[in-house]
Each structure stands twice: as C-alpha cells, then as structure tokens.
C-alpha positions in Angstrom: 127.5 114.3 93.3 124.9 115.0 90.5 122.5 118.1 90.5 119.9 115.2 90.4 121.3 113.4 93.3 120.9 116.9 95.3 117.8 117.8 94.0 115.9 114.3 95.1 117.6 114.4 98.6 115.9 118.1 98.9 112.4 117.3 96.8 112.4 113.7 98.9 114.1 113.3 101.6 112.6 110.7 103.0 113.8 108.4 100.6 117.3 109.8 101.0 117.5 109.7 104.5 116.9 107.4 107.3 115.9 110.0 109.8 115.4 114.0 109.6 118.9 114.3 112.0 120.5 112.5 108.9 119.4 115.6 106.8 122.0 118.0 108.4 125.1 115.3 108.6 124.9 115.5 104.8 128.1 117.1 103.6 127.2 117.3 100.1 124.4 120.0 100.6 124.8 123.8 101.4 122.6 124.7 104.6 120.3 126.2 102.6 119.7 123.0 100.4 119.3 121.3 104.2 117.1 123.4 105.2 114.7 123.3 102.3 114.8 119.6 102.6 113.6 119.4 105.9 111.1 121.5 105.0 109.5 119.6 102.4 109.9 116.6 104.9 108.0 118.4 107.8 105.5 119.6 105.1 105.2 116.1 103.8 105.0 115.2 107.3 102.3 117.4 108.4 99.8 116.9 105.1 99.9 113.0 106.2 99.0 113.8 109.4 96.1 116.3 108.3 94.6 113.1 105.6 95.0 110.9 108.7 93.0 113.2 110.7 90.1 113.6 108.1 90.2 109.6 107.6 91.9 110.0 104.6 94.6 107.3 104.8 95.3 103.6 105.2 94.8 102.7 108.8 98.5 101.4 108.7 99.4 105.7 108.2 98.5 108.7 110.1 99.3 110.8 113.2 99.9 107.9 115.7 103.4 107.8 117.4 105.6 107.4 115.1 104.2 110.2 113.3 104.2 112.8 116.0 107.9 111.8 116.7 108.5 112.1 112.7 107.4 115.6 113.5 109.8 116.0 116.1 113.1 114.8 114.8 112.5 117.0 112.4 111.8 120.3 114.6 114.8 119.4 116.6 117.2 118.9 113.6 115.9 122.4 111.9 116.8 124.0 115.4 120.2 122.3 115.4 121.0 123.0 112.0 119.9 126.6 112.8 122.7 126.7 114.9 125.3 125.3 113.0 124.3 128.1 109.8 124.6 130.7 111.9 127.0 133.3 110.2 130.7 133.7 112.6 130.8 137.2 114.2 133.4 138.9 112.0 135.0 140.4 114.9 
C-alpha cells in the first residue's frame, strides 16, 4: 500500500470506508493512523451537524438520524479500538 493510499484513508475516511467500525478492521494502518482517521471523520461529522444546525446545508444533509448514528458508530469504534491499542502488561 502507497503512503497516498494511507494518507487519503486517514485525511478522508469516509470515502475509504463504508462505516466508521470499518476504520479499525483496516490491517494496513497502525492504531495510531486509525485513530487519527476516525477523528477527522467524527470532526467532519460534527462540523456537518453544526452548518445543519445554523441552516447552513442542503435540506437532504444535517443532524437528522442518520447523522446522530454517524456520530455514534464512530464513538463506539474509537472505544473499541481503544481497547484493542491498549499496550500488553509486560509481566
């Protein structure tokens, strides 16, 4: 895999990946790299939902359902890939 490949599934995630839980199944990027990505996806997430909100947006986009749950799959997979980066006790 290219740096370029990496660097648009971490800058854009949402055009990589079906779904935020996708994010951490990735075996080509470090948990760090995951991490980062589903941060620009919840940021990218939440600045939608803020234009929505100040009637900013097309009235096809903006914090109704599918939005909120957006917010959520991505929440949850952060917590589970929180888990799964957690350093092994070295004892």
């Amino acid at each position: 895999m290219s740096v370029t490949d990496k660097t648009q599934k971490i800058e854009n995630p949402e055009a990589t990946f079906a779904n935020a839980p996708d994010v951490i199944k990735d075996s080509d990027l470090s948990c760090q790299q995951k991490t980062k990505a589903l941060d620009t996806w919840e940021q990218d997430a939440r600045q939608l939902s803020t234009a929505s909100n100040e009637g900013m947006t097309a009235p096809e986009e903006g914090a109704g359902p599918k939005d909120q749950n957006e917010l959520q799959q991505v929440a949850n997979a952060k917590g589970e890939l929180g888990e799964k980066c957690k350093p092994k006790p070295s004892h």
